[in-house]
N, C-alpha and C positions, 0 to 999 in steps of 0.2 A: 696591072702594072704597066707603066709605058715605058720606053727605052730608055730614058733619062734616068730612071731611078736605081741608084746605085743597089746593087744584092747587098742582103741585110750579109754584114758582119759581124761575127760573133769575136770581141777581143780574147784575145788565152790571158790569164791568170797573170802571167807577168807584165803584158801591156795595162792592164787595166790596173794592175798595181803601179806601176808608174806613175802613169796620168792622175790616180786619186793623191801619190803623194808629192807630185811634182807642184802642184797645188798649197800643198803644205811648205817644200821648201822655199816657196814666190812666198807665201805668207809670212814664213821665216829670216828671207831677207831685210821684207819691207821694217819688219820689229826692229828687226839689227841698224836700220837704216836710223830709223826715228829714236831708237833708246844707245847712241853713238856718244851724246853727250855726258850721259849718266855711267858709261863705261870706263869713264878716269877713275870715278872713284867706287868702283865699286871690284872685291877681293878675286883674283882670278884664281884663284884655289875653289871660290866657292861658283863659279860661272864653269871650270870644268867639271866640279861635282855635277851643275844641272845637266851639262851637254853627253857627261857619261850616260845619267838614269834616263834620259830622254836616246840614246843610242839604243841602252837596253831594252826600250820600250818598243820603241820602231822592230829590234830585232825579232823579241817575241812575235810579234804580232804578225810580221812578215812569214816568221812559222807558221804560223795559223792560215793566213792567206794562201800559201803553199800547200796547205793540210803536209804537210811535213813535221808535224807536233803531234805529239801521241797524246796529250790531255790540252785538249782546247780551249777547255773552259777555266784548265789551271795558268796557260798562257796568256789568255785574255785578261785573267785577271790581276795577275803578276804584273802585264803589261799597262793596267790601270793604275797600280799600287805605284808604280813607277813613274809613271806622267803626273800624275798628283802630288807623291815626294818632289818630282820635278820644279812644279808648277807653286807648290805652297815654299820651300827655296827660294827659288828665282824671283817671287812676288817679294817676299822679304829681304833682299840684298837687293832690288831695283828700288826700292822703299827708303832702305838703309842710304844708299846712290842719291836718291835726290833730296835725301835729308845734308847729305855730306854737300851736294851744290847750293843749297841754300844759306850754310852756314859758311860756303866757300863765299858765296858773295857778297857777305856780310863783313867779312875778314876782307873782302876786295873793296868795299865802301868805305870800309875805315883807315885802309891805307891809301886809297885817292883822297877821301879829307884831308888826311896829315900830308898827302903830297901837292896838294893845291893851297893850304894854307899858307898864309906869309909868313912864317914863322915854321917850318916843320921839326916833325921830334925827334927823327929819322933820317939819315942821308941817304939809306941803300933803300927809298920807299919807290923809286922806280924801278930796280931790279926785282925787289918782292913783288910788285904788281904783274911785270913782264913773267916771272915765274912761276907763278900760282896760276896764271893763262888767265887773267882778272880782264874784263871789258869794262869799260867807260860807263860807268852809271849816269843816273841823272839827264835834266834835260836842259835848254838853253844855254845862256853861254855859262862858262867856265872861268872863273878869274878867279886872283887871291885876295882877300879883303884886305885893306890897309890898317893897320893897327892902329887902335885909336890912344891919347893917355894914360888910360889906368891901365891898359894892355903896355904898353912900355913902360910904366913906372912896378908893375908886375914883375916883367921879366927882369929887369935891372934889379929888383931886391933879388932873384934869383929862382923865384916860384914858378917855373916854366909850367908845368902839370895842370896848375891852377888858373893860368893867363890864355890855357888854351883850349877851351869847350868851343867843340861845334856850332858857328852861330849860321843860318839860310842867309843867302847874299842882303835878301831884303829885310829880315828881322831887327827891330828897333834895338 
């Protein structure tokens, strides 16, 4: 061994639980970081239920890591049961979450149409856009089309509903 070489260190039982789960919580941020948008809509009843069984998970376990748990293999496994419950949960309400943003943005598409049309059906379609946290769909520029005859001769007999389907800027 030459003089440079640090003596071999042996960590105790709670440093090296640290560092194995300090690891875990850097991994559990990054999630939180990336699944931020899908946390509007998803039920905070059911995001404390996961953050409980994944507490109790950790705790078990930590018994065990301790050897301070008299049946280890019943702690291990409880502490399984738990991460799993956790995990098959939380899978299903992140699911449910970005089913709920997809039909948010669909309900956000349909009130920028009606808000970009020259004719809208709705006066409060900028407040509901602003409040549902709706973003600017679509691409190029943005105008209102000009109504052609049968679209005024439409509206003047009174068929508003009917005079107004969706048409692409460029559509014949």
């Amino acid at each position: 061994m030459t003089e440079n070489t640090p003596p071999d260190t042996k960590l105790s039982g709670e440093q090296e639980w640290r560092q194995t789960w300090a690891g875990y919580g850097i991994g559990a941020i990054v999630v939180a970081y990336f699944a931020t948008p899908a946390l509007r809509y998803m039920d905070a009843r059911t995001l404390l239920v996961v953050g409980t069984l994944m507490g109790f998970a950790i705790a078990s376990w930590y018994d065990v890591w301790r050897d301070t748990a008299k049946r280890k293999p019943a702690h291990l496994t409880l502490g399984g049961v738990w991460i799993v419950a956790a995990l098959f949960i939380g899978w299903s309400e992140l699911s449910r979450g970005i089913e709920s943003i997809s039909a948010n943005d669909r309900r956000c598409l349909a009130i920028q149409r009606d808000m970009l049309s020259s004719m809208p059906m709705r006066s409060d379609d900028p407040d509901l856009f602003q409040a549902l946290g709706c973003r600017p769909q679509g691409g190029g520029s943005v105008y209102a089309q000009r109504p052609d005859d049968d679209l005024m001769s439409t509206l003047e007999r009174g068929d508003r509903r009917r005079a107004l389907p969706y048409r692409e800027p460029n559509a014949p």
